[in-house]
C-alpha positions in Angstrom: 35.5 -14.5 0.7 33.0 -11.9 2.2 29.6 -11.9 1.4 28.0 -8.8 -0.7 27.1 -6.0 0.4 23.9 -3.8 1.3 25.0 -1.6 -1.9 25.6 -4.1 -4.2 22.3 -6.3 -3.2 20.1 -2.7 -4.2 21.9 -2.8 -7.5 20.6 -6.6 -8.0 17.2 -5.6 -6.9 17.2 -3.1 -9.2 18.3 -5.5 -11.6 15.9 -8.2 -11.1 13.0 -5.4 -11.1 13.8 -4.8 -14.5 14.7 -8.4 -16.3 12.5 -10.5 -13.7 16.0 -12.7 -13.1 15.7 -14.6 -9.8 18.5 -16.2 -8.1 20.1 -17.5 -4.6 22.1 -14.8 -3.2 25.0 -16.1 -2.3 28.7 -15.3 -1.3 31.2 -13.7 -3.5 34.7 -13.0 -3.9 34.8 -9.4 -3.9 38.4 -9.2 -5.2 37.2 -11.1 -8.8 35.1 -9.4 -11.0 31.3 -10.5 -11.2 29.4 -12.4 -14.3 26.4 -11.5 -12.8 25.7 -8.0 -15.1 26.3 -10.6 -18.1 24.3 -13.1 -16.7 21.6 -10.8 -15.8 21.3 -9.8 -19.6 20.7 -13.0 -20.9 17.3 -11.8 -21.8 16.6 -14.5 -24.5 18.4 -17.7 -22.5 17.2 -21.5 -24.3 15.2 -19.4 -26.4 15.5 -20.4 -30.1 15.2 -17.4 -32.7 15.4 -17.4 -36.6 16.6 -14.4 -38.6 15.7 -14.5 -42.2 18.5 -12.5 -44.5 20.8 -13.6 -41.7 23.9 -13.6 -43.7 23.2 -9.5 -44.3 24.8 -6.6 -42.4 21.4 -6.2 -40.3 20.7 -9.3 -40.3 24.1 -10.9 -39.3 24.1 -7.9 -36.4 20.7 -8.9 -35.1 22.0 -12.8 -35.4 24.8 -11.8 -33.0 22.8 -9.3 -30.3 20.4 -12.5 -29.9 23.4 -14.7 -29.6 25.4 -12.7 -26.4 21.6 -12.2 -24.8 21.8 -16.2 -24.7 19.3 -17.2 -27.7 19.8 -20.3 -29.8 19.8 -18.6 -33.5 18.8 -20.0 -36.4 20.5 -18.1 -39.1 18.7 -18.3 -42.5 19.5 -17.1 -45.3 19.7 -18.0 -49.5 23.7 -17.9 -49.5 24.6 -20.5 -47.0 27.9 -19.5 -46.9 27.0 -16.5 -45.7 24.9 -17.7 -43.3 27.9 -20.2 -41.8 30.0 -17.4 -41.7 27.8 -15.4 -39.2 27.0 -18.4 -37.3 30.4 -19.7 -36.9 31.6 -16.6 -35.6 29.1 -16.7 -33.0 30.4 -20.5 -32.1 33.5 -18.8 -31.7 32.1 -16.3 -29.3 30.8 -19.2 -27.1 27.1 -18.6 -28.1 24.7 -21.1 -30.2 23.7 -20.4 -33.6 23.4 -23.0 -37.5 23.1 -21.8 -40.7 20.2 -23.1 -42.8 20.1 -22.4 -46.6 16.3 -20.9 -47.1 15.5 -19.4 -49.6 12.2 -17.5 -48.6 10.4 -17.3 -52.2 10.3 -21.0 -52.3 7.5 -22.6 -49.9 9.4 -25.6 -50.0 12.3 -24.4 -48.8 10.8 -22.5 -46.1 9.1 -25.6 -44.9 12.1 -27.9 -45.3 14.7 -24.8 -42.9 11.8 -24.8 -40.5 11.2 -28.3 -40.1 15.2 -28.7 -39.6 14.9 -26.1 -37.2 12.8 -27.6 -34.8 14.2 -31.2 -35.0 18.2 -29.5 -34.5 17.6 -26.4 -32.8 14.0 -26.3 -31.1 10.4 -24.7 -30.9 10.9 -21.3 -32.6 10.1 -18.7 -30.3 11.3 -15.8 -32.3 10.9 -15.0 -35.9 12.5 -12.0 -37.3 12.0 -11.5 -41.2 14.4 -9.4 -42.4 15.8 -10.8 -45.5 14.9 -8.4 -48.9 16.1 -7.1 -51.9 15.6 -3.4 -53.7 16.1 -2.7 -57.5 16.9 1.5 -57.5 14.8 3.4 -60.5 11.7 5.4 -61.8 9.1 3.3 -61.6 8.4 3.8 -65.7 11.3 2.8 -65.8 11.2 -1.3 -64.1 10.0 -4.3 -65.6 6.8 -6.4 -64.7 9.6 -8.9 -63.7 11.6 -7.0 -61.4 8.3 -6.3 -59.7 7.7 -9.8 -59.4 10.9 -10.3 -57.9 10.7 -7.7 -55.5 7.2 -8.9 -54.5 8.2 -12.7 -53.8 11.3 -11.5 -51.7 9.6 -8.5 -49.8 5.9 -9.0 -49.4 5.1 -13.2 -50.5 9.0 -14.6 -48.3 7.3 -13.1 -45.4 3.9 -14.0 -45.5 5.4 -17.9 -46.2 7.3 -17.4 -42.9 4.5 -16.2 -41.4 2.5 -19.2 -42.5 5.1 -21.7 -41.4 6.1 -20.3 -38.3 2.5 -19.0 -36.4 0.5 -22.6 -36.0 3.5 -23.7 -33.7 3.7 -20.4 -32.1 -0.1 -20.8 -31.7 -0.4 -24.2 -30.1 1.9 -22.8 -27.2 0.4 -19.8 -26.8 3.4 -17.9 -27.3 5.8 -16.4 -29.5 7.3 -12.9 -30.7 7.7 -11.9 -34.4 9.6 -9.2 -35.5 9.2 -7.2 -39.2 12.0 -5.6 -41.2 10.2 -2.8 -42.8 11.3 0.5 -44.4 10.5 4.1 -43.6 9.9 3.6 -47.4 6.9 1.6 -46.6 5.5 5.1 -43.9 6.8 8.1 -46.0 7.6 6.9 -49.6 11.1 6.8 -51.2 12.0 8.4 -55.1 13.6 4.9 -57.1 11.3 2.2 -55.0 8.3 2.0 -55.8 7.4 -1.3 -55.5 9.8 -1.6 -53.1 8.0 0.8 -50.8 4.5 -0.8 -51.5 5.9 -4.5 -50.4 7.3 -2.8 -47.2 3.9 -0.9 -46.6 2.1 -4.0 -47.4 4.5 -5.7 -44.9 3.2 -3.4 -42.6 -0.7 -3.3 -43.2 0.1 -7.7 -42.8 1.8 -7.3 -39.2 -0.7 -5.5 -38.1 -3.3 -7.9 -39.1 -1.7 -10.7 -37.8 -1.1 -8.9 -34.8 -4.9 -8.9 -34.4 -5.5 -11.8 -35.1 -3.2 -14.0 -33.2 -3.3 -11.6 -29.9 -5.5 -14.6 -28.1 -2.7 -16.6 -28.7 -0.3 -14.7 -26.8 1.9 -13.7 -30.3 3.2 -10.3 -30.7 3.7 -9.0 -33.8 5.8 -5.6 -34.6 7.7 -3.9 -36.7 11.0 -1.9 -37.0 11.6 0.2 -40.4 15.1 1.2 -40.5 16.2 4.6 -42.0 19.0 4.6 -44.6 21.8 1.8 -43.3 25.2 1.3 -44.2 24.5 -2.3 -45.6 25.0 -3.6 -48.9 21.3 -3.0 -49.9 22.3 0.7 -49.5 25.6 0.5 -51.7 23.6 -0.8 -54.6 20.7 2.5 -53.7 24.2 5.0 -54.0 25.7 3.3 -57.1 22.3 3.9 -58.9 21.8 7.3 -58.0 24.8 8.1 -60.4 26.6 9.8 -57.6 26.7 8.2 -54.4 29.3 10.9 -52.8 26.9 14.1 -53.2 23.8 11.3 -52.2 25.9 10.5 -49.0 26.3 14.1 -48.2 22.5 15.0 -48.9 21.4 12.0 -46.7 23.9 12.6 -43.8 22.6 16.6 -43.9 18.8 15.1 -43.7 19.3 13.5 -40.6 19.5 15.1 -37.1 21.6 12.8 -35.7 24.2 13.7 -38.4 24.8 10.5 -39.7 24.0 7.1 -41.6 22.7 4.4 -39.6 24.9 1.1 -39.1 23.7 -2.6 -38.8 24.3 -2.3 -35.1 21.7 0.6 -35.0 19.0 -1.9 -35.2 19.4 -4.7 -33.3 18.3 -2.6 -30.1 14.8 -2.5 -31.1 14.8 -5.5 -32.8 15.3 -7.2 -29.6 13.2 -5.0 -27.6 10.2 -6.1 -29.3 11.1 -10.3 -29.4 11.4 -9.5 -25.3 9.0 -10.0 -22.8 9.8 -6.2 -21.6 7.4 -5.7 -25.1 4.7 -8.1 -24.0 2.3 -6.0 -23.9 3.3 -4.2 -27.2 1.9 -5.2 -30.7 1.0 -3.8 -34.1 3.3 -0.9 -33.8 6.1 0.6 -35.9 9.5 1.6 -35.1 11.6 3.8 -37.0 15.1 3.4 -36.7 16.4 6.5 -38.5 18.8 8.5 -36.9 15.2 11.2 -36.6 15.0 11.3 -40.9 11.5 10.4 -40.7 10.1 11.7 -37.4 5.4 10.8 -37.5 3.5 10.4 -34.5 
């Protein structure tokens, strides 16, 4: 056993500068290989976080980032079975996460996964809405009802999240809430209309929230991902008619010469629910491979 060494204790400085970890320096075993990187990037340790649309490709992604950085999760999400399937694979990882069935255009049942939330898991100190749903055509050519669908999953399941979520956040002081967007919602998007204005609405709301609930230490932000290899997408290539030449067009747009995947997001999902973002809120993020590119 030999104690570390002058090289090794700069790189833990270093380390501590940046994620504020403090520990007791101690002696190691230089012949085993160290935790202490892993430990270090437990950003979100005993913290407990809920994902809406956690049974999705972003959303089961983001479930599992929050999960290795030491988070409790809370994965919500309208198919339960979908939702046990991304939090028992994070059991199986050795991290903490339970599904909850919510389906976020019902107040009840946003109240009632909440509620069970904080009696099973704890105080939520996260909140991530990221659950939605798109229907791909002309506007003349929707229905008043598939607007009102699109408006109770994107624009009214939020703001009942919101509502549930921010009087606990308030009473501590503290908590970090994180938008799913679109870069729909900032640059419009032929095929979703209403779609877009939910998102933008979605955005116009986190920014007012963010005002509003600054004194009480709550941060509120948004990330709007570009196009994303998730089943969302699949549905927006199957009703273009012909998803091969729409892939092609899309992967041309974008200068990093590709289509974003679920594990794209998660990044800057979690840089915003992080104390490095504390003194960040009411901004936007795109997460678009540089397709939509507004300062």
């Amino acid at each position: 056993m030999t104690c570390a060494g002058d090289a090794r204790d700069s790189i833990i400085r270093q380390y501590i500068d940046i994620y504020g970890v403090t520990f007791n320096r101690r002696c190691v075993d230089d012949s085993k290989p160290s935790n202490l990187m892993e430990n270090l990037m437990r950003k979100f340790e005993s913290k407990t976080v809920v994902v809406t649309g956690g049974g999705g490709g972003i959303g089961g992604a983001t479930c599992r980032r929050f999960a290795r950085e030491g988070a409790k999760v809370a994965v919500y999400d309208m198919n339960l079975e979908a939702a046990e399937k991304v939090a028992s694979g994070i059991r199986d990882e050795g991290g903490q996460a339970q599904a909850f069935r919510c389906d976020i255009t019902d107040r009840a049942s946003v109240d009632k996964a909440v509620e069970a939330t904080q009696q099973n898991v704890g105080p939520i100190d996260v909140l991530v809405n990221n659950a939605g749903w798109d229907v791909f055509k002309p506007f003349t050519k929707t229905e008043p009802a598939q607007w009102d669908k699109l408006i109770a999953i994107n624009l009214t399941g939020a703001l009942h999240m919101h509502h549930a979520v921010l009087p606990g956040m308030a009473a501590r002081k503290a908590g970090r809430i994180v938008n799913i967007a679109s870069d729909a919602a900032r640059v419009g998007s032929s095929g979703e209309a209403v779609y877009a204005a939910c998102k933008g609405g979605l955005v116009a709301f986190s920014k007012t929230i963010a005002r509003e609930h600054a004194r009480h230490g709550i941060t509120v932000n948004v990330v709007c991902p570009g196009p994303t290899d998730t089943a969302l997408f699949a549905d927006y290539k199957e009703g273009a008619g012909n998803p091969e030449k729409l892939m092609e067009a899309f992967t041309r747009s974008i200068p990093l010469g590709r289509i974003g995947q679920p594990d794209d997001l998660p990044g800057a999902i979690l840089f915003f629910a992080s104390e490095d973002a504390a003194f960040v809120t009411g901004q936007v993020l795109s997460v678009s491979g540089g397709l939509t590119m507004n300062g």
